[in-house]
DOPA-836505 format. One record per atom (N, C-alpha, C, O): residue in one letter; x, y negated, z negated. Coordinates in steps of 0.2 Angstrom, whole numbers, plus 5000, padded with zeros to 4 digits. Layout:
! residues N
AXYZ;...
END
This chain:
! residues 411
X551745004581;X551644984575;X552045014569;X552244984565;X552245054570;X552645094567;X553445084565;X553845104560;X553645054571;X554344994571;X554244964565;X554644964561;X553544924566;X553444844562;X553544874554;X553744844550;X553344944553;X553344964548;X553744984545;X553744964539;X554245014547;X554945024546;X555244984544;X555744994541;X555044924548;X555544864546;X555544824542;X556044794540;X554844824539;X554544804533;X554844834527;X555144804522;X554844904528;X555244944522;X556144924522;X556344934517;X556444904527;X557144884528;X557144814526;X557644804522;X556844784526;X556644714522;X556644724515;X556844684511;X556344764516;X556344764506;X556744784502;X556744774496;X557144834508;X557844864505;X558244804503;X558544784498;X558244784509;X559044724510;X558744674503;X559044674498;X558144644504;X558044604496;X558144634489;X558144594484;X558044704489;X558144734482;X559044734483;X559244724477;X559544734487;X560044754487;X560244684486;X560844684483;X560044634487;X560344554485;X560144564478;X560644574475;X559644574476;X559344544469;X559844614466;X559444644470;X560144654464;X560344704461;X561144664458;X561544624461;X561044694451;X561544674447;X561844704442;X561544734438;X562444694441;X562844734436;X562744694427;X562944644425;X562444744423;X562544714415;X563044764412;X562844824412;X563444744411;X563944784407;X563844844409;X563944844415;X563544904407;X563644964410;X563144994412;X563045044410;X562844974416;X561944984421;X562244934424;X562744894424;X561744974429;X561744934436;X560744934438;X560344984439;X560644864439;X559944834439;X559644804444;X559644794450;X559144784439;X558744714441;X558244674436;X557944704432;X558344594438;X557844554433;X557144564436;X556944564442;X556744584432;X556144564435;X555644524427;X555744514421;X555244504431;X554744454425;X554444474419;X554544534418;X554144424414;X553844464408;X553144464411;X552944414413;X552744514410;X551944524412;X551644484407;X551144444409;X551944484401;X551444444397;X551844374392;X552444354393;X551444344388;X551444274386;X552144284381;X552644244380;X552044354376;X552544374374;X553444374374;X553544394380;X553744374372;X554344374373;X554444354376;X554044314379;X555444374380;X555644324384;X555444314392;X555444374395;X555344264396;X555144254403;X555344324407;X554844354410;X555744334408;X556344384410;X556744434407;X557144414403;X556844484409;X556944554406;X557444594412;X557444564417;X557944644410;X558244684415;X557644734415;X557244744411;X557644784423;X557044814423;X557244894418;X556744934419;X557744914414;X557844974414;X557845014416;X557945014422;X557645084414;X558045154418;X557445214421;X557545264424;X556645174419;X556245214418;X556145234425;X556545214429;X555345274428;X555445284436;X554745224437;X554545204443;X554545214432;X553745184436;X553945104435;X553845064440;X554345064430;X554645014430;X555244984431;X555444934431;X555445034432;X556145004432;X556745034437;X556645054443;X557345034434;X557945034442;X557845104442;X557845114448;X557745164441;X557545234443;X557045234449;X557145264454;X556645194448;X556045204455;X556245164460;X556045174465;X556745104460;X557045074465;X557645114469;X557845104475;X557745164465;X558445194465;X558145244471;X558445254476;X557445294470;X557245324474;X556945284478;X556445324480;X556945234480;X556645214486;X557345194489;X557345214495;X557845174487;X558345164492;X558645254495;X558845264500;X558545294491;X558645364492;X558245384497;X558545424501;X557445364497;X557145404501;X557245374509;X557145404515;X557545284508;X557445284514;X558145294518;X558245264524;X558545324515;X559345344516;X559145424519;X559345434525;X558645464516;X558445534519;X558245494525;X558645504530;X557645454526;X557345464532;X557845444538;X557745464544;X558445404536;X558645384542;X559345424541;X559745404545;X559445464538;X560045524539;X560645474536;X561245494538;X560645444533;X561245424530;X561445404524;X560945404520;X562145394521;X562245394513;X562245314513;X562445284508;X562045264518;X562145214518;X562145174510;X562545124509;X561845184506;X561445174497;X561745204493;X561845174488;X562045284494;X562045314488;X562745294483;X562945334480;X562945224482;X563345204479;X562945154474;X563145144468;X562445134476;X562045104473;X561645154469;X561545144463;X561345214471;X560945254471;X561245294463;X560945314458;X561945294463;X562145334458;X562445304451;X562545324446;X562545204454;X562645184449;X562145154446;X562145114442;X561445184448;X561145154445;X560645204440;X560245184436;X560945284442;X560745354438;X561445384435;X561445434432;X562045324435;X562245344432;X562045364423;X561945424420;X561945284420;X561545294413;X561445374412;X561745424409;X560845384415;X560445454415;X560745504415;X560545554413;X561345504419;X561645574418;X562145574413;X562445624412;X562445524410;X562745514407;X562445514398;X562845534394;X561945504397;X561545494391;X561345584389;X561145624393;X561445614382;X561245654381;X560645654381;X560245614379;X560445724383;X559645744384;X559145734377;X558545734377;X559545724373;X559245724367;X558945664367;X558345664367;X559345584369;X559345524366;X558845504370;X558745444370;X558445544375;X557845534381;X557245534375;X556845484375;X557345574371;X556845574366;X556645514363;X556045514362;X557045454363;X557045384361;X556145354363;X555745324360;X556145384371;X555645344372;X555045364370;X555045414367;X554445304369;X553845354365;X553145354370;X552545334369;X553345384375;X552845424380;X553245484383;X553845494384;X552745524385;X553045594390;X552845594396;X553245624400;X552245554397;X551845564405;X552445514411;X552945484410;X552045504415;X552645454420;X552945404419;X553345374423;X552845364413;X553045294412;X553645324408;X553945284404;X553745364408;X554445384400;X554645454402;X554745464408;X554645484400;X555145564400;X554745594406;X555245624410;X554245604408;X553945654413;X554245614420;X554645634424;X553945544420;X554445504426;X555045504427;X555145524432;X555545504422;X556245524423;X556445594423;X556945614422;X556145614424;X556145704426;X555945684434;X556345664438;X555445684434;X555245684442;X555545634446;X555345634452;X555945574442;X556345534447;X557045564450;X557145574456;X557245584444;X557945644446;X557745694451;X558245694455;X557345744452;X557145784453;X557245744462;X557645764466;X556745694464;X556545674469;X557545644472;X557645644478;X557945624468;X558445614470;X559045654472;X559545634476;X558745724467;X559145784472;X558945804480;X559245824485;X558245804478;X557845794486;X558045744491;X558145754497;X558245694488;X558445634496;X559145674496;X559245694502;X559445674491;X560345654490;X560745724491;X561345734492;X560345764491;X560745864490;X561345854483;X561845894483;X561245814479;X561545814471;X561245854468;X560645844467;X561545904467;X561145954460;X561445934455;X561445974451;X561745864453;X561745844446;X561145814443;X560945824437;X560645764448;X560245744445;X559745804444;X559345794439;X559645854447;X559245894445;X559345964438;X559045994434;X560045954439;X560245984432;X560045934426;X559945964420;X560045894427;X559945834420;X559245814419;X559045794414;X558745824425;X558045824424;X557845894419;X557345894414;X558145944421;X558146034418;X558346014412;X557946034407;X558745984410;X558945984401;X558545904398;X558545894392;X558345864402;X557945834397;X557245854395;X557045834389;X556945894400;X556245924400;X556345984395;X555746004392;X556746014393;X557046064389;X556946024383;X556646044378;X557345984383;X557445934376;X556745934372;X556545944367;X556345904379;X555745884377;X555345924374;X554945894369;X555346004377;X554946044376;X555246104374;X554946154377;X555546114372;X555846174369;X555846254376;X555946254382;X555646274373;X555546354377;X554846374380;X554646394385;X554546364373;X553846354370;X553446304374;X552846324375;X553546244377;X553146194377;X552946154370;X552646104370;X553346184365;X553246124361;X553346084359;X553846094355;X553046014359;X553245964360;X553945934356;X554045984353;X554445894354;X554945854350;X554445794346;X554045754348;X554645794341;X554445704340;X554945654343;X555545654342;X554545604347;X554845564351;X554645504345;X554545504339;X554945424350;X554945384346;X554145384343;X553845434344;X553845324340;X553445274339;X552945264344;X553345244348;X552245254348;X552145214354;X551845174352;X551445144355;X551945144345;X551845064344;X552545044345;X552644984347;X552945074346;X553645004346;X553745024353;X553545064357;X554344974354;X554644984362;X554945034367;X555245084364;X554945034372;X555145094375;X555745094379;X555645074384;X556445114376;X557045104380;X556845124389;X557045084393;X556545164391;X556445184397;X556145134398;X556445124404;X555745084397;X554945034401;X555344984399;X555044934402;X555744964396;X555944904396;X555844864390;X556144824387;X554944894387;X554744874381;X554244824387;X553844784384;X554244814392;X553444764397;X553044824398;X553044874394;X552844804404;X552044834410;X551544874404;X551044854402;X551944934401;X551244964397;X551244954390;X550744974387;X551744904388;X551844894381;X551344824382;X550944814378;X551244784387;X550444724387;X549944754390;X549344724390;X550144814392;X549344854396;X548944864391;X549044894386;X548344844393;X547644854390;X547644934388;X547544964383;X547744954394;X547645034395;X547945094389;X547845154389;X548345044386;X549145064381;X548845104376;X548945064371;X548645154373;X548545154365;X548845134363;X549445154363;X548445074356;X548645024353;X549045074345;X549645054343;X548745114343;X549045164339;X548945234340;X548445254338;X549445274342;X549345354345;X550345364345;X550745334347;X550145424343;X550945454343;X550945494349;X550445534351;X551645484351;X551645514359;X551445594361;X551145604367;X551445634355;X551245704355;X550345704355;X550045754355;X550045644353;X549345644354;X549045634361;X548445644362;X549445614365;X549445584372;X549245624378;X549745644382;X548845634379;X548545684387;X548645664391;X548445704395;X548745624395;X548545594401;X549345584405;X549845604404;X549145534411;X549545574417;X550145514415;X550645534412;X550245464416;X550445414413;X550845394409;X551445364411;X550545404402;X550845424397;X551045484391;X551345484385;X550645544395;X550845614390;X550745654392;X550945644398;X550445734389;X550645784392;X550745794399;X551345814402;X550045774402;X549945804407;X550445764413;X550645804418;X550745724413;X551245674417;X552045734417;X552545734421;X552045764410;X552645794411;X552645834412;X553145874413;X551845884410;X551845964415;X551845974423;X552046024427;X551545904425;X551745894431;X552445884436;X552545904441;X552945844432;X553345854431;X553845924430;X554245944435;X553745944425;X554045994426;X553646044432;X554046104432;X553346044435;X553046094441;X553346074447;X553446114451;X553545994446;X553845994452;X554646024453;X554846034458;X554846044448;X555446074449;X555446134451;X555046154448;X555646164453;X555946234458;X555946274455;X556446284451;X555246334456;X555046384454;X555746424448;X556246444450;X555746424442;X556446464437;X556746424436;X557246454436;X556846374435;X557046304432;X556846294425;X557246274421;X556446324424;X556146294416;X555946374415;X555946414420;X555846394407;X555246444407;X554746424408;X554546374409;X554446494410;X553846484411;X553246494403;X552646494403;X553646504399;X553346484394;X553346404391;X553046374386;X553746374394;X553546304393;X553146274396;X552846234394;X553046304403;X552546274406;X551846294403;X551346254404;X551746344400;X551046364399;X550746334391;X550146324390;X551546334385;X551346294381;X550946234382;X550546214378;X551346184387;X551046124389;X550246124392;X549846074391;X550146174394;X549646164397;X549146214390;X548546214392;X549146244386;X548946254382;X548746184378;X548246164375;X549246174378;X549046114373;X548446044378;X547846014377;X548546044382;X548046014387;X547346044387;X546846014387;X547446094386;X546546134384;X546246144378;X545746164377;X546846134374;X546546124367;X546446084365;X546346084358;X546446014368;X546245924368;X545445934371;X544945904369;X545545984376;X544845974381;X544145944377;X543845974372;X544045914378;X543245904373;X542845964375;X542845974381;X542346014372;X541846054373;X541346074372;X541146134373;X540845994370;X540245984369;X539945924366;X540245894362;X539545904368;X539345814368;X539245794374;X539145834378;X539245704376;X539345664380;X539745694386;X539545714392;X540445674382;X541145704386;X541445764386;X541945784386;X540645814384;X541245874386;X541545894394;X541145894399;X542145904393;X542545924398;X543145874400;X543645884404;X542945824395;X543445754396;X544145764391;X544245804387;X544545734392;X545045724386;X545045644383;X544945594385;X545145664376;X545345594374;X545945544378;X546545544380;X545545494378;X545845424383;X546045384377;X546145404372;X546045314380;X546145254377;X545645274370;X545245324370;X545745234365;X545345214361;X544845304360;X544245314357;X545245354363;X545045434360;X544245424365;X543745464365;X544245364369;X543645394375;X543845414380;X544245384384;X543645494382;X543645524390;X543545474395;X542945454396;X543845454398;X543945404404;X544045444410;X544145504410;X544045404416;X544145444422;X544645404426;X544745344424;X544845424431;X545645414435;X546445464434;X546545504430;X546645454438;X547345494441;X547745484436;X547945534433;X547845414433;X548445384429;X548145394422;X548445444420;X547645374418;X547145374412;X546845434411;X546845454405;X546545464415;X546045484414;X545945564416;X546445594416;X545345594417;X545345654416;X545345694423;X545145744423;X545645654430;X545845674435;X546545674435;X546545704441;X547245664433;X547645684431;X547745734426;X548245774426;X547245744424;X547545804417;X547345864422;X547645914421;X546845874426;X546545894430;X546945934433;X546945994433;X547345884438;X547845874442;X548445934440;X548545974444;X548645924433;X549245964433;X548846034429;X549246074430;X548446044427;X548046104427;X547946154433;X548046214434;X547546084439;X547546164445;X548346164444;X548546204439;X548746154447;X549346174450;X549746214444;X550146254445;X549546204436;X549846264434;X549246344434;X549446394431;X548746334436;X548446394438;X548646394445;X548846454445;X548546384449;X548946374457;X549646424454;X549646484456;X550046394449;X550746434447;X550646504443;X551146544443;X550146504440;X549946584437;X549446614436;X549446664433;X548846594438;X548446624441;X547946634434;X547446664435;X548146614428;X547846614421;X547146564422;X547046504422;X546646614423;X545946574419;X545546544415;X544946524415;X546146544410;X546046454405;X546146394409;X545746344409;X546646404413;X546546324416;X546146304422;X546046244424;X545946364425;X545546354431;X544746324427;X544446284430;X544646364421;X543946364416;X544046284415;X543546254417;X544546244413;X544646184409;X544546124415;X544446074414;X544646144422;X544746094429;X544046104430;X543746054431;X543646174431;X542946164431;X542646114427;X542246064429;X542746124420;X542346084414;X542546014416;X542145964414;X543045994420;X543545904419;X543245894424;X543345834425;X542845934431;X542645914436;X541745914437;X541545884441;X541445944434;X540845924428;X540945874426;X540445844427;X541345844422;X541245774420;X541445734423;X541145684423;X541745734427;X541845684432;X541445664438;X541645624442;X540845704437;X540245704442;X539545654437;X539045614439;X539945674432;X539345614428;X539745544429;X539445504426;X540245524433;X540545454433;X540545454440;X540945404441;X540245474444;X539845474451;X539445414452;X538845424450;X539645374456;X538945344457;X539345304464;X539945314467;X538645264467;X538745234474;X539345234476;X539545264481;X539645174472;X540145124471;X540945154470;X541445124470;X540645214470;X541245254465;X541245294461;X540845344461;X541845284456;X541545304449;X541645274445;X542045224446;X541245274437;X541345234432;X541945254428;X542145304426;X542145184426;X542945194421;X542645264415;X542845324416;X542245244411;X542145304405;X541345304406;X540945264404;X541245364409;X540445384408;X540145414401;X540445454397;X539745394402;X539145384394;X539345334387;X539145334381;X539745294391;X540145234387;X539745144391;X539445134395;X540145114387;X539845054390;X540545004394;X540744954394;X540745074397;X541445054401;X541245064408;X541345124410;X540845024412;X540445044418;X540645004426;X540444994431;X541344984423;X541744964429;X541945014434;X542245064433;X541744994440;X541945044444;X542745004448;X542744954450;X543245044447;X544045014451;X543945064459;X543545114460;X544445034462;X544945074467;X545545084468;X545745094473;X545945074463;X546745094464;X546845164462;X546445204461;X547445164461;X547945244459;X547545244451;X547145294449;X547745194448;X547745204440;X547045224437;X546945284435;X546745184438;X545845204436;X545545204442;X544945184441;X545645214448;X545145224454;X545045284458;X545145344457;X544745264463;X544645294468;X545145334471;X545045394472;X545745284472;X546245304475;X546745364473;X547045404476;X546645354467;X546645414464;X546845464462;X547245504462;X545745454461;X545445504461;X545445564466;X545445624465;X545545534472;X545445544478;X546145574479;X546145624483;X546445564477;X547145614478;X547245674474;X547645724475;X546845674466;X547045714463;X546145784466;X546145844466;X545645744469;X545345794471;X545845814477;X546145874476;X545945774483;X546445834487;X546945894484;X547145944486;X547145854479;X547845914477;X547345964474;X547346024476;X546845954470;X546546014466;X545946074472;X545746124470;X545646034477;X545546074481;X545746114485;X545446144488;X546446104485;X546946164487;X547146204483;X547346264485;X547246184474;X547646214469;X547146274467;X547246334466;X546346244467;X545946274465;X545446294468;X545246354466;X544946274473;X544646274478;X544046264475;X543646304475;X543846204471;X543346194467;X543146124468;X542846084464;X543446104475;X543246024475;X542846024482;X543146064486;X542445994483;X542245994490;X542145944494;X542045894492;X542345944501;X542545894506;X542145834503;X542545784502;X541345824503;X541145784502;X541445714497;X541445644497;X541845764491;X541945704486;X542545664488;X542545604487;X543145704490;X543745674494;X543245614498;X543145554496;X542945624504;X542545574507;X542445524504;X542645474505;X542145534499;X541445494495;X542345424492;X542445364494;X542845494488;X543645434487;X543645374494;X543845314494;X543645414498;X544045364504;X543645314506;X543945264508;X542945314506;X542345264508;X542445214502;X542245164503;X542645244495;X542245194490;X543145154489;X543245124484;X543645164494;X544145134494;X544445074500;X544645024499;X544345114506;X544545094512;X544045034513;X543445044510;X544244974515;X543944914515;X543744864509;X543444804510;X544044904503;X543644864496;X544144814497;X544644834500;X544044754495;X544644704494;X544944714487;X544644724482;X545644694487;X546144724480;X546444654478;X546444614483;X546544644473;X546944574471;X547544584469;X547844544465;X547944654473;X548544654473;X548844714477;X548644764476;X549244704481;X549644764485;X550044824480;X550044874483;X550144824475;X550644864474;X550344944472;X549744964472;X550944964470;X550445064472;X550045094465;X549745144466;X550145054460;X549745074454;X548945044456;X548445084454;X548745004458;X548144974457;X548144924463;X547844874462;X548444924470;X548544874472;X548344914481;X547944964481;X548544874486;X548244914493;X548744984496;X548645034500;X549244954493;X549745024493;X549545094491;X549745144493;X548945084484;X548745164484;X548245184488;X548045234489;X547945124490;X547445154496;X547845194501;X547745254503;X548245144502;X548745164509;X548745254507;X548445294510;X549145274501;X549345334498;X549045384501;X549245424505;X548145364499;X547645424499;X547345414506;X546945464508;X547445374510;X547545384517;X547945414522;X547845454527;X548545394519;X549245454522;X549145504519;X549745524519;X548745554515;X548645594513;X548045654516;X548045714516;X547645594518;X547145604519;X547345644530;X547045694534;X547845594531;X548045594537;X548245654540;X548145664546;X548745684532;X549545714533;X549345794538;X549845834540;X548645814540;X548545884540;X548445854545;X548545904548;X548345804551;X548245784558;X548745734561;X549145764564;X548745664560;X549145624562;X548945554557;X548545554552;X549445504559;X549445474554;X549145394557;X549345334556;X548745414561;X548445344565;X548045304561;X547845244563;X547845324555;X547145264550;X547545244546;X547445194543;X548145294544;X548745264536;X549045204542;X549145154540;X549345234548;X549745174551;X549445094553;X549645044552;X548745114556;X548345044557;X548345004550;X548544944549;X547945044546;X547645014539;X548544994536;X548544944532;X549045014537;X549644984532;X549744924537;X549944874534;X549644924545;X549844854549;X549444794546;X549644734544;X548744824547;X548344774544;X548244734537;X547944684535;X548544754535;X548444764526;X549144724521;X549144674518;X549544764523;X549944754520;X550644734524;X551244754521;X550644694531;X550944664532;X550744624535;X550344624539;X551144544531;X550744494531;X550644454536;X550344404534;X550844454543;X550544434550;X550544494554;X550744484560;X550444554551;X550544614555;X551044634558;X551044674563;X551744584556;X552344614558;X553044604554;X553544634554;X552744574549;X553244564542;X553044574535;X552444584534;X553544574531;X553044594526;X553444524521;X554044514522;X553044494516;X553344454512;X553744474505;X553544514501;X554244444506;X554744484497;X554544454493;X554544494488;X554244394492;X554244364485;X553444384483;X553244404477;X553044384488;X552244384485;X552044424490;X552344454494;X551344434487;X551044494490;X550444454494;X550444394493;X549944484498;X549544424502;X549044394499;X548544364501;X549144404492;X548644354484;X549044324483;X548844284479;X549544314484;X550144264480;X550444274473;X550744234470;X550144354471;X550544374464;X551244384467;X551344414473;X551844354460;X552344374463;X552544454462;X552344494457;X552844474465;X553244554467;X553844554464;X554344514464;X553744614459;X554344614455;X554744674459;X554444704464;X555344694457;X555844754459;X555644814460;X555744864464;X555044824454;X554844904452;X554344954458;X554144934463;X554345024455;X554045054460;X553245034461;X553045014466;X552845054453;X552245044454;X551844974453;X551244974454;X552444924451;X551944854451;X552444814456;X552444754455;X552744834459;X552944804462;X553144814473;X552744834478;X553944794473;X554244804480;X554344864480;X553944904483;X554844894478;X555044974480;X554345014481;X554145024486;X554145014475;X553445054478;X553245054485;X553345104489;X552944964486;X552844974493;X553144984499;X552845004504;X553944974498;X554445024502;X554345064503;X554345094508;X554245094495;X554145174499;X553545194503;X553645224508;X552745184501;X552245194502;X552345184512;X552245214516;X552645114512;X552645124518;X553145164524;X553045164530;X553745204520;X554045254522;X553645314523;X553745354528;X553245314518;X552945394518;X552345384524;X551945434526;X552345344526;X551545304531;X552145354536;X552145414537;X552445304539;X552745324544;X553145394546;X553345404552;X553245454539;X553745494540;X553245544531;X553445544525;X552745554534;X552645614529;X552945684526;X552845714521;X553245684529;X553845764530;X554045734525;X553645744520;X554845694526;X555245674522;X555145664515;X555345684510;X554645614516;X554345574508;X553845594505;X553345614507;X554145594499;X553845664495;X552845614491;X552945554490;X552445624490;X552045594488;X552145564479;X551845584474;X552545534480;X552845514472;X552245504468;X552345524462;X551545474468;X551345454463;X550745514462;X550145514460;X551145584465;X550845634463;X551145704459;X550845744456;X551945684459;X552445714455;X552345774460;X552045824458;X552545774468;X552145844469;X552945854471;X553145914472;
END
């Protein structure tokens, strides 16, 4: 089975390598408009969750896996931009968490990891600086009502999930603010940054904390409701709090992931959990973004960083995900992040439930995978999380956990 899977990911490669194209000085790809809005078709830009950066490491990771630079000509024309663009002019974008500056940090980052280039990881170091001074504090970035050079100005700019008016330095969540680019910044190699930037970042995540009400323990979400999920919600802010108490051992943040795992026990229920508990947002998901799947990854990571989650709730993710049916493959919200929290789930034994569940699942006669659509018939754009590379990758990491880094955890 594992052949079959491999080859699904080589499939995907060879078709992002036809569809790749030169626009005057970028190197791309078209992919579609998500919404009614503007023009049908868009180049994907530079960002890691939409656009040619998260392609760029999926062609990277699966170049590590198989020991070769077969790609990295592609690889670097298409990180050229980013290393050529002053750290400053990153500021342009108007998010910090993974859809804009904290993603392109941890894209580069992941690209010195496949490639042994310490250029891109030098150019992640000074835009996270740009961003955050010494201090952790913040720059003013663009507008996040207007467009995002990194996003292309699609995916979050029609996302429901978007705040409709909030400036980027008001932004907590993993996605789009703080907490997406403290994590970010963690994943670079221990003296890379101050460690006063790390701590201002997370200072300011605790001083968002809600501390009394409904949501205490939540952070302001969409529409300033504490919401719950990895990507949204208050299991990503979670997320990068243990790991920087994991990183220094300060009891503010461990006090803060207690308070955010408290509330998250009021959004507990059979099915799952609810989008915003003590609200009338009572939808329970399973994906990366507002789900299970998650959820489920950021309790694994925090029950290591912190040792305050207990086996049961990791379980409780895996049941209220493994079997649900999805109306889409891809690694934001699709079966690819189930897959994620299964190859996660696996990585401390063997990988026999991530390799059947990726056979069955998400290849579509259990020996191919389809490039244009997924097995609902939406079509698959170029990108990592709504799209093909993603699931490239997802299903490199199924088959070769070592190598491939768990991308939609910034770890």
């Amino acid at each position: 089975m594992t052949t079959d899977i491999y080859q699904a990911a080589v499939t995907i490669r060879s078709d992002l390598l036809d569809a790749c194209r030169q626009f005057d000085e970028t190197t791309g790809w078209i992919t579609l408009q998500p919404s009614a809005s503007g023009p049908p078709v868009f180049t994907t830009g530079d960002s890691l969750y939409n656009g040619s950066l998260g392609v760029a490491v999926f062609l990277a990771a699966l170049d590590a896996h198989d020991g070769t630079n077969r790609d990295i000509k592609t690889v670097r024309a298409v990180a050229r931009p980013l290393l050529n663009r002053l750290a400053e002019q990153f500021l342009e974008a108007d998010r910090f968490g993974m859809a804009g500056i904290g993603g392109t940090v941890y894209g580069l980052e992941l690209l010195t990891r496949y490639t042994d280039d310490n250029r891109f990881r030098d150019r992640a170091v000074a835009v996270i600086e740009a961003a955050a001074g010494d201090d952790g504090r913040l720059a003013a970035t663009g507008s996040a009502t207007g467009t995002d050079p990194m996003d292309s100005g699609a995916e979050h700019a029609s996302d429901e999930s978007t705040p409709a008016e909030a400036h980027s330095t008001d932004l907590v969540d993993f996605v789009h603010g703080v907490a997406g680019l403290l994590a970010a910044a963690l994943a670079l190699p221990e003296g890379s940054v101050a460690p006063s930037l790390l701590t201002g970042l997370g200072d300011t995540l605790v001083s968002r904390q809600r501390t009394d009400g409904t949501h205490a323990g939540g952070w302001p979400g969409t529409e300033s409701v504490p919401t719950v999920g990895l990507a949204h919600g208050v299991h990503g802010v979670a997320l990068s709090l243990g790991r920087l108490y994991d990183r220094t051992g300060y009891e503010r943040y461990h006090r803060a992931v207690t308070d955010a795992l408290s509330f998250s026990r009021t959004a507990r229920v059979e099915e799952g959990w609810t989008t915003g508990p003590g609200t009338d947002q009572t939808e329970v998901r399973s994906g990366w973004c507002w789900g299970s799947a998650g959820i489920g990854l950021a309790l694994h990571d925090l029950a290591q960083t912190t040792g305050l989650v207990r086996q049961d709730a990791i379980k409780h993710a895996i049941k209220t995900t493994d079997g649900v049916e999805i109306d889409s493959d891809c690694l934001c919200h699709g079966t690819a992040s189930t897959l994620a929290l299964l190859v996660r789930e696996d990585n401390e034994t063997d990988q026999t439930a991530a390799v059947r569940f990726a056979h069955n699942h998400l290849l579509s006669d259990g020996s191919e995978y389809d490039l244009r659509h997924d097995r609902h018939g939406a079509v698959l754009r170029p990108s990592l999380m709504r799209g093909r590379a993603g699931i490239g990758y997802q299903l490199l990491r199924c088959i070769d956990p070592t190598t491939i880094h768990p991308i939609t955890l910034f770890e």
